[in-house]
NUTORKE-221754 format. One line per 8 residues: number of its first residue (from 1); their letters; for each residue x, y, z of C-alpha. Coordinates in nm, 4 decimals. Layout:
<pts>
NUM = a = X Y Z | ...;
</pts>
This chain:
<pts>
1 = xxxxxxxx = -2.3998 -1.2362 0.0712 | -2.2860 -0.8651 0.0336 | -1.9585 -0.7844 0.2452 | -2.0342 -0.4663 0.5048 | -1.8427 -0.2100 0.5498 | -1.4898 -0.2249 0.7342 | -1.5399 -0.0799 1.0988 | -1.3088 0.1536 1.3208;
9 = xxxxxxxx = -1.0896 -0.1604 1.3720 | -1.0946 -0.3776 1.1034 | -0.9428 -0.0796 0.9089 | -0.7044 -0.0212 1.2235 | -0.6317 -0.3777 1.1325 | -0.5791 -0.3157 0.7625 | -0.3100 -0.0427 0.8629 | -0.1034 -0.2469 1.0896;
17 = xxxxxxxx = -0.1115 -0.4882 0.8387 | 0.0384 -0.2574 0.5952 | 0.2966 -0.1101 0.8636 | 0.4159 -0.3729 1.0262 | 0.6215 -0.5812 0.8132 | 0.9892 -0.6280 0.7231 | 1.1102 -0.2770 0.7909 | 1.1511 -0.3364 1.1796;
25 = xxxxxxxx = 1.3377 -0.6962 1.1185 | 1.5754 -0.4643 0.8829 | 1.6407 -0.1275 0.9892 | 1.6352 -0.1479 1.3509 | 1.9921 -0.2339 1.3771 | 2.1047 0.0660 1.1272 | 1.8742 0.3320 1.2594 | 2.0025 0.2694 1.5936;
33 = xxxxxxxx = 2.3710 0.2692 1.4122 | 2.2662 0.5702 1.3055 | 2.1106 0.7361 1.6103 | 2.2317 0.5548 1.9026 | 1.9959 0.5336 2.1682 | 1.8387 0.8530 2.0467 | 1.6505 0.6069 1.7702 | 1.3687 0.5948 2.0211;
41 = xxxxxxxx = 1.2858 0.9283 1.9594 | 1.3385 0.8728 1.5589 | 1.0805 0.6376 1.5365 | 0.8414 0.8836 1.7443 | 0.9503 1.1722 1.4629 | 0.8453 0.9334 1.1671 | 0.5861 0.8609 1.3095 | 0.4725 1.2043 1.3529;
49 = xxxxxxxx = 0.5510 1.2536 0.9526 | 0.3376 0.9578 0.8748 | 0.0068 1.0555 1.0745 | 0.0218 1.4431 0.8785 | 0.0916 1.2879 0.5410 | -0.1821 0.9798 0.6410 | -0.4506 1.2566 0.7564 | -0.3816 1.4236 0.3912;
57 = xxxxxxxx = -0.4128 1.0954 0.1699 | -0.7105 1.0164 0.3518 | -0.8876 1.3635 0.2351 | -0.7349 1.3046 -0.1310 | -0.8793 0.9879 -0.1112 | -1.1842 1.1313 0.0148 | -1.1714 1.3926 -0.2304 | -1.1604 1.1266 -0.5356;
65 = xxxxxxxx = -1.3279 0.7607 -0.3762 | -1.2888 0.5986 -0.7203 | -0.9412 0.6590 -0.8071 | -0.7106 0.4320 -0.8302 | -0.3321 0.4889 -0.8028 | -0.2918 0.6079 -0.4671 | -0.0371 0.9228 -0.4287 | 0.1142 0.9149 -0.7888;
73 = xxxxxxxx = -0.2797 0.9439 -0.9088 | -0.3620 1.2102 -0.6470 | -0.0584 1.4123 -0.7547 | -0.1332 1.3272 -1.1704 | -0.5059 1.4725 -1.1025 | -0.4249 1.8276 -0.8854 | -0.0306 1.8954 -1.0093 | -0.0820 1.7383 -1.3416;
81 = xxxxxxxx = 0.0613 1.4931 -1.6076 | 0.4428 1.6010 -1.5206 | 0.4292 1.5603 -1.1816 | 0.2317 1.2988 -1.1468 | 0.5066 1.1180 -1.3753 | 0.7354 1.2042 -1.1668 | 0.5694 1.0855 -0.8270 | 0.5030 0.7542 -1.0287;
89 = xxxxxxxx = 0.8647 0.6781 -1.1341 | 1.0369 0.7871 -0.7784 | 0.7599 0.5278 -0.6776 | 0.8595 0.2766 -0.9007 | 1.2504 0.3642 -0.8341 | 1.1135 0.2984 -0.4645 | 0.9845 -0.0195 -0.4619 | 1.2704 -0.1696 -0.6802;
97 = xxxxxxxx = 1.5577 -0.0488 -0.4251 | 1.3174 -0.0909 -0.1236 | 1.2450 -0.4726 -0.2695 | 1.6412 -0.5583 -0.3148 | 1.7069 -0.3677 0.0651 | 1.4087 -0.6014 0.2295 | 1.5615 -0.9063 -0.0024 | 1.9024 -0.8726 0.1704;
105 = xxxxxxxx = 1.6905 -0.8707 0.4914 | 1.5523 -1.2319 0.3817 | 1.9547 -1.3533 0.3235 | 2.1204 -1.1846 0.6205 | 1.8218 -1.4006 0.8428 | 1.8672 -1.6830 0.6555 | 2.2300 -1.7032 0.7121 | 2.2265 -1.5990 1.0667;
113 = xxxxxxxx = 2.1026 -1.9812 1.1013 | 2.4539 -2.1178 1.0248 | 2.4287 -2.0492 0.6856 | 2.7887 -1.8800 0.5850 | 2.7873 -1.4787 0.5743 | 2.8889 -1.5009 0.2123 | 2.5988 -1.6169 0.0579 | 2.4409 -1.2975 0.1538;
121 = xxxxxxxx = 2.4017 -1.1403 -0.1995 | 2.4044 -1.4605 -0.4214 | 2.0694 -1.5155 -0.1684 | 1.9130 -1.2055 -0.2630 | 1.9742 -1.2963 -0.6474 | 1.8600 -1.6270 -0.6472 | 1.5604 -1.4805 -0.4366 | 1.4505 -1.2120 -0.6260;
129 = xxxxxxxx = 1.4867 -1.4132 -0.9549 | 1.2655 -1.6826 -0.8272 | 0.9880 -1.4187 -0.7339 | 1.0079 -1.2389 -1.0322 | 0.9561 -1.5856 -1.2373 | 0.6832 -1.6715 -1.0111 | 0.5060 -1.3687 -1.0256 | 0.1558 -1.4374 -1.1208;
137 = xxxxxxxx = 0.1159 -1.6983 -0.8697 | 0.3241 -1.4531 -0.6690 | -0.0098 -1.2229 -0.6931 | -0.2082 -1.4957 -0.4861 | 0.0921 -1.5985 -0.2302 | 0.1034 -1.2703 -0.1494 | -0.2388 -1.1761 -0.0746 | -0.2863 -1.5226 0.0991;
145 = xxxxxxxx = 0.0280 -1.4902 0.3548 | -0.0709 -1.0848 0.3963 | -0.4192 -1.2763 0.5991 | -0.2011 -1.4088 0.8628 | 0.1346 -1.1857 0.8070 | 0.0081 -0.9400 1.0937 | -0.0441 -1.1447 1.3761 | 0.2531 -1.3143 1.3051;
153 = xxxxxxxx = 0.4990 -1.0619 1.2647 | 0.3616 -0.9090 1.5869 | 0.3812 -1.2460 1.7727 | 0.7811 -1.2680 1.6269 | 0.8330 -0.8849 1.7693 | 0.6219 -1.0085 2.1149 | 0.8786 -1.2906 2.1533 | 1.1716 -1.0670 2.0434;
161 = xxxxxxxx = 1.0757 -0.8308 2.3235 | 1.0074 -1.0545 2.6275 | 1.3310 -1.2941 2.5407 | 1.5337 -1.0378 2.5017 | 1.4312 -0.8579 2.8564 | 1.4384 -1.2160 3.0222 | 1.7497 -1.3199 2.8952 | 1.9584 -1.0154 2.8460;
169 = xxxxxxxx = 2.0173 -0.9923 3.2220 | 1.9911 -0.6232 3.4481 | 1.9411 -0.3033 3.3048 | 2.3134 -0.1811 3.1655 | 2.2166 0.2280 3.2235 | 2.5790 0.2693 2.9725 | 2.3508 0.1046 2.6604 | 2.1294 0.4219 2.6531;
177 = xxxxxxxx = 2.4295 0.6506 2.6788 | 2.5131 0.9101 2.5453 | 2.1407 0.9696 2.3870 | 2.2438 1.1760 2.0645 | 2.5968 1.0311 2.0133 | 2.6181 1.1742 1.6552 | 2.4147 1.4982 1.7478 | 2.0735 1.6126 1.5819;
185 = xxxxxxxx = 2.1471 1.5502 1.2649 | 2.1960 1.1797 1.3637 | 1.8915 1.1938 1.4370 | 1.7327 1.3291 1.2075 | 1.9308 1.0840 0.9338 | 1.7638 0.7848 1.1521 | 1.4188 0.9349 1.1482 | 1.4787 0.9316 0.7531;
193 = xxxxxxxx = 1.5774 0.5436 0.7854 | 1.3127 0.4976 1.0368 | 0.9918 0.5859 0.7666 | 1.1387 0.2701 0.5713 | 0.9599 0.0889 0.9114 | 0.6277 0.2739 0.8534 | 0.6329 0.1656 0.4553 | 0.2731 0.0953 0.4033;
201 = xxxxxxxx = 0.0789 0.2949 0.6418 | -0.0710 0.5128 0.3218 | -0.2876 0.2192 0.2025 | -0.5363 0.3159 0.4716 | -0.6593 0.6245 0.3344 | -0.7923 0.4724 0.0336 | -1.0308 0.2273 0.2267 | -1.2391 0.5720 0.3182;
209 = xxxxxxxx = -1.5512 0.4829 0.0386 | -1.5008 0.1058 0.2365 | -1.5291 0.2108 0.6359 | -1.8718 0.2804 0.8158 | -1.8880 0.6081 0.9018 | -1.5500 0.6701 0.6961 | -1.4738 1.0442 0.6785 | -1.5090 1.0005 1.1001;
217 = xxxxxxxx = -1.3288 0.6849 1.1167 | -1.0580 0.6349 0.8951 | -0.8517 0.9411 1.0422 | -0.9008 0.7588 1.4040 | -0.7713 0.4270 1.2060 | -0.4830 0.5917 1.0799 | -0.3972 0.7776 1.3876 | -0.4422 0.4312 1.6213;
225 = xxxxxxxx = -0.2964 0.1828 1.3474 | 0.0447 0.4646 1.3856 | 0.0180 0.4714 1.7462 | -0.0154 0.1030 1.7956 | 0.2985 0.0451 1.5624 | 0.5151 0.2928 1.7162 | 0.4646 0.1473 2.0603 | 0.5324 -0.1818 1.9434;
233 = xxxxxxxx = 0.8735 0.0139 1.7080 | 0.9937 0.1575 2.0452 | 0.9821 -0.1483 2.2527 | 1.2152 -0.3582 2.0230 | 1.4432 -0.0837 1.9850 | 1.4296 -0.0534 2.3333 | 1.5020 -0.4101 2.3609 | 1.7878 -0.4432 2.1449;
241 = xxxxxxxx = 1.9595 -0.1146 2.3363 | 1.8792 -0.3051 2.6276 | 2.0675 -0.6189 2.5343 | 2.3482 -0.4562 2.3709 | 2.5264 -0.1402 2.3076 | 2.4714 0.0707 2.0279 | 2.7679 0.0784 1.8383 | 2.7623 -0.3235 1.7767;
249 = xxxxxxxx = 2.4444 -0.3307 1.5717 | 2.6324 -0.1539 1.2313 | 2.4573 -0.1913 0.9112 | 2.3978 -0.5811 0.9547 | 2.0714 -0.6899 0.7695 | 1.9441 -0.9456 1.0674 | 1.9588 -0.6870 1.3562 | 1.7010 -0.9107 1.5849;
257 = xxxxxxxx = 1.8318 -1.2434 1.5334 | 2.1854 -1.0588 1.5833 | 2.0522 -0.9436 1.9561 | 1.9048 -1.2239 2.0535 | 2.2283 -1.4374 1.9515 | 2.3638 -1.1516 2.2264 | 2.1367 -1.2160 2.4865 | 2.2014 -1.5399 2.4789;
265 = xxxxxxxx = 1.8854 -1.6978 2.4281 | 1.7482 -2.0237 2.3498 | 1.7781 -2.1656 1.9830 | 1.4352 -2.2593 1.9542 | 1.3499 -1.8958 2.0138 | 1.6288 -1.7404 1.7660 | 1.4840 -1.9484 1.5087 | 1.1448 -1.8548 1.5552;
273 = xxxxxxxx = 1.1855 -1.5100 1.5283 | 1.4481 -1.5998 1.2649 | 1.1532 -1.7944 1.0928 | 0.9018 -1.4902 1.1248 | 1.1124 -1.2403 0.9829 | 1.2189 -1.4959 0.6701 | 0.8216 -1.5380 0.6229 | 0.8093 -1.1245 0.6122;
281 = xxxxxxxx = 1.0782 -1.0380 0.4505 | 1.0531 -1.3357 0.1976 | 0.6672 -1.1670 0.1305 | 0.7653 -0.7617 0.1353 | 0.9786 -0.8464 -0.1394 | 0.7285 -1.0271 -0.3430 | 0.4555 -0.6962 -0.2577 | 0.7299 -0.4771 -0.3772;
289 = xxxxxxxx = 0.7880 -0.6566 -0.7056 | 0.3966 -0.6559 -0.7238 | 0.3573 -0.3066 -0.6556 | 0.6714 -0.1582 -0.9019 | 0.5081 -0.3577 -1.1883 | 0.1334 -0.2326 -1.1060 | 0.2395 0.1272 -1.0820 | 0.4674 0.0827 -1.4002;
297 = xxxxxxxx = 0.1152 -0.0640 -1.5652 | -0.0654 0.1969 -1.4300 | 0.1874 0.4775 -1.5460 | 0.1506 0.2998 -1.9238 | -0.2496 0.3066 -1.8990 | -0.2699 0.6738 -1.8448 | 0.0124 0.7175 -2.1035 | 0.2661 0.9350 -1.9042;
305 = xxxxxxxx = 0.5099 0.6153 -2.0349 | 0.4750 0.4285 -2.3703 | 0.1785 0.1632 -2.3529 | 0.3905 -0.0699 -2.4748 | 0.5868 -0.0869 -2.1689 | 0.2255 -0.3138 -1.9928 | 0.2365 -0.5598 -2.2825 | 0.3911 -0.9400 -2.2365;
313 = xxxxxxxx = 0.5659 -0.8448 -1.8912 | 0.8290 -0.5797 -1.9798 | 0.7499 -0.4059 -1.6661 | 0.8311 -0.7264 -1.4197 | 1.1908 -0.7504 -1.6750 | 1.2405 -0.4136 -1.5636 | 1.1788 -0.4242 -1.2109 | 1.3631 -0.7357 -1.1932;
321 = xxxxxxxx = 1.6663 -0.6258 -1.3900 | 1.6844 -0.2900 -1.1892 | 1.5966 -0.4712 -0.8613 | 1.9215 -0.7034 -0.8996 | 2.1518 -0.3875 -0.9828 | 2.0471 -0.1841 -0.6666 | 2.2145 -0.4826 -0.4980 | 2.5182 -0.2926 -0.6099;
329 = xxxxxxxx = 2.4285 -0.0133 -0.4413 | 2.5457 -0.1650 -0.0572 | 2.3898 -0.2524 0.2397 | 2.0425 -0.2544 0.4005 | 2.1219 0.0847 0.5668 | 2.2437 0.3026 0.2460 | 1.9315 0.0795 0.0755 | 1.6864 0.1876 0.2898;
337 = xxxxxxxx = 1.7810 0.5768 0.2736 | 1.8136 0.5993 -0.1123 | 1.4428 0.3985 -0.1175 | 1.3275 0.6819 0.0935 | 1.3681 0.9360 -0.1679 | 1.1479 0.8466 -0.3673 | 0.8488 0.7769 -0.0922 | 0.9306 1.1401 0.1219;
345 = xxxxxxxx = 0.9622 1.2952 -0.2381 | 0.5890 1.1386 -0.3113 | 0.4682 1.2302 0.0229 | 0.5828 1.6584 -0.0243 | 0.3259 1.6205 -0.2815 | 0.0189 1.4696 -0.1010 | -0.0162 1.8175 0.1539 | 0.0245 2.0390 -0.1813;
353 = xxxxxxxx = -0.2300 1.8165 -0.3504 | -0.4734 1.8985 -0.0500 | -0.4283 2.2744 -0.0827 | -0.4957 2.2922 -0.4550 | -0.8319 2.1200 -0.4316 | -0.9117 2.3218 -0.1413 | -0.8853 2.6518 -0.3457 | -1.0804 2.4340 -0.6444;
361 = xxxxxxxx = -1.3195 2.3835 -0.4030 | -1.3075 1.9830 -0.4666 | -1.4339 1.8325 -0.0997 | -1.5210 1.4925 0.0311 | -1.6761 1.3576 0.3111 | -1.3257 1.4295 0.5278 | -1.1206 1.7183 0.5472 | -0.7958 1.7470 0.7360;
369 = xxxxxxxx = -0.7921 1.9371 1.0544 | -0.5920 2.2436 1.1324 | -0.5961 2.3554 0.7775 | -0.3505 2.4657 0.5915 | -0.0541 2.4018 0.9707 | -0.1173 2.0491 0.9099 | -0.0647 2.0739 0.5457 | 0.2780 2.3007 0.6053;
377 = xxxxxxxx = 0.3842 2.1207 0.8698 | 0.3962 1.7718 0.6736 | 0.6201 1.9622 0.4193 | 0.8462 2.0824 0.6413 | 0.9224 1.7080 0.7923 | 0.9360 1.5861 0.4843 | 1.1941 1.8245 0.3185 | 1.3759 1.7623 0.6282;
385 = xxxxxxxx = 1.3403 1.4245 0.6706 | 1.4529 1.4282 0.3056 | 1.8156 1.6684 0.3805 | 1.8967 1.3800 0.6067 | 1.9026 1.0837 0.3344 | 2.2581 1.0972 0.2735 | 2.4604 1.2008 -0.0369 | 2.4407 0.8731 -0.2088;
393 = xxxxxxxx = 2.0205 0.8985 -0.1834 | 1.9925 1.2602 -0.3334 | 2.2134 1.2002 -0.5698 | 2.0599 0.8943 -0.7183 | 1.7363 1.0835 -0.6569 | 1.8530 1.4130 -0.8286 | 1.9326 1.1811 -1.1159 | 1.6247 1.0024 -1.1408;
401 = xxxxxxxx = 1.4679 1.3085 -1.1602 | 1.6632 1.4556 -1.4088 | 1.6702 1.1968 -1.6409 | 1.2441 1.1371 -1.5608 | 1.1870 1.5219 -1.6480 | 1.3944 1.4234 -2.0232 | 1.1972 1.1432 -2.0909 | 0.8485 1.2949 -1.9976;
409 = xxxxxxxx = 0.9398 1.5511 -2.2517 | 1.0560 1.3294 -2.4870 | 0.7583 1.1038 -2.4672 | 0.5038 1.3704 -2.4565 | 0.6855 1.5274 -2.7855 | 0.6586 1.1764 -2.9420 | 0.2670 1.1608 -2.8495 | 0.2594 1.5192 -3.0486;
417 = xxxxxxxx = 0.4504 1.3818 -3.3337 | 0.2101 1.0511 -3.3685 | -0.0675 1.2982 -3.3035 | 0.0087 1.5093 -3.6103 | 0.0867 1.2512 -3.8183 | -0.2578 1.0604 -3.7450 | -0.4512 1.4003 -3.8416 | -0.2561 1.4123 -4.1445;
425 = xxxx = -0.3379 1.1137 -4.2850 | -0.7195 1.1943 -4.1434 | -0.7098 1.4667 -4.3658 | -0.5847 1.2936 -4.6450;
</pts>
């Protein structure tokens, strides 16, 4: 029997399932570290960031149904070969540090149930090993938790929220005080943290050629799947400010389980939402192994990187390898920001993407409104959302781009030297 097409909510579903995740389990605690109370109004920033740069995916992906790829393709097909490389490795680079960040999630949780603190990073290790050596089964685990992953990471956050209110006692005004204790550019630094929370919510514009009535419907999905998950965002942020002040959450990778331990509240329900977030995080990390190999295949089927680089699972050695050595790089907080680089760099792309096949006069059945503010204003949070990432982020990023713009060259001049030598012996 021949599936329908996805309705105004069942593709408000698909977005929450791609938004909510392990983000909130792992950067609550550090964007509020970084912010202070003022991280309510981070997660309200991102979230404004994420609807522009949504609303402009979903005309790309409008523009070109049958594409696959997602933003690196969009950017490979409008900006050409170069930067489309480039988008495609800063995603790769993303999903490597963003996997080992969401992996020390998975350990701090897992020790936070009497488990000693030090096991933290041989955790992660051992985890990220076994997923990488399970990997093809990993491909079905993955899509068969993702069914249920939504309902029950927003039961975990439901429980988080009421059992923290319940048991935190009355309303402590001095939690929510000052609001910008590190000024605006606190803020602004959390609101870069923050998008690691909305990771996810681009997948939506691709279902456009799958929704009834898509070019009318998949903008409402995106713009209710956002909403929806920045309600949800504020309320356990809310919640954790309610049960404790700001400057005890730090940088610690279990933020919830950490509040909740606060609060006082029952075991049974510190392990349950100690349980959910294990299930999520434990997944994420598996979807962003899954995802830096299939882009790195991808990348070596179009041949912006050698071919060779598909063949007998050199892409999973290299996500793995690279995946284990971001460990290095610290905790979940400096993690999170130097992962952003590469997704905020992506996303400058997607509103520049939109204008040039505007002008080429490429359309779809949707077009972004308020043409071209829309498209300006989504570069203008980005590239500030981006100034905020912290030293260690732009510099890593800086690098990778460096050293990606070298080995384009030197891979396209190597294509041009096989090239000539093929029509030689042609010729011959």
């Amino acid at each position: 029997m021949r599936r329908g097409k996805l309705t105004l909510w069942e593709a408000t579903a698909v977005g929450l399932g791609n938004i909510i995740g392990a983000g909130i389990f792992v950067m609550a605690g550090s964007a509020i570290n970084l912010a202070g109370p003022g991280a309510l109004l981070a997660f309200i920033i991102t979230a404004l960031l994420a609807m522009s740069v949504g609303l402009n995916s979903a005309e790309m992906a409008s523009a070109f149904p049958s594409v696959e790829g997602g933003v690196y393709s969009f950017a490979r097909l409008t900006l050409g070969d170069s930067v489309g490389f480039l988008v495609g490795l800063l995603r790769v680079v993303s999903y490597i540090i963003g996997g080992a960040a969401v992996a020390l999630g998975f350990s701090g949780y897992l020790t936070s149930l009497d488990a000693p603190r030090y096991l933290i990073y041989p955790t992660s290790i051992t985890l990220i090993v076994a997923l990488s050596i399970l990997y093809k089964a990993g491909l079905k685990i993955a899509s068969e938790f993702e069914k249920y992953l939504t309902s029950i990471n927003i039961a975990g956050l439901t429980i988080f929220i009421v059992a923290g209110l319940i048991y935190s006692g009355p309303l402590k005004t001095s939690h929510f005080k000052p609001l910008l204790p590190h000024g605006l550019f606190g803020l602004i630094e959390s609101s870069s943290l923050a998008f690691f929370a909305y990771s996810g919510f681009n997948t939506i514009a691709t279902l456009t050629p799958s929704v009834k009535e898509g070019e009318r419907n998949v903008p409402k999905a995106i713009m209710l799947s956002l909403a929806i998950t920045t309600v949800i965002y504020i309320l356990v942020v809310f919640t954790m400010l309610y049960i404790a002040p700001w400057q005890l959450y730090g940088t610690r990778p279990d933020p919830l389980s950490f509040a909740l331990e606060e609060a006082r509240a029952p075991m049974a329900i510190r392990l349950t939402v100690s349980s959910v977030a294990l299930l999520s995080t434990f997944t994420v990390t598996l979807s962003m192994i899954i995802a830096g190999v299939r882009t790195m295949e991808q990348m070596a089927y179009d041949n912006v990187i050698p071919r060779s680089v598909a063949r007998d699972n050199r892409s999973l050695l290299i996500v793995t390898i690279a995946m284990l050595i971001s460990l290095a790089l610290g905790n979940v907080e400096t993690l999170g920001l130097v992962a952003n680089f590469g997704v905020v760099f992506s996303y400058i792309t997607t509103p520049i993407a939109v204008i040039v096949i505007r002008r080429r006069g490429i359309t779809g059945s949707f077009k972004t409104p308020m043409y071209p503010i829309l498209q300006i204003l989504a570069i203008i949070l980005s590239l500030l959302v981006t100034s905020a990432l912290g030293y260690k982020s732009l510099e890593i990023g800086a690098m990778t781009l460096i050293v990606g713009i070298l080995a384009y060259e030197l891979h396209e001049e190597f294509n041009l030297i096989e090239k000539r030598h093929h029509n030689s012996v042609a010729k011959d």
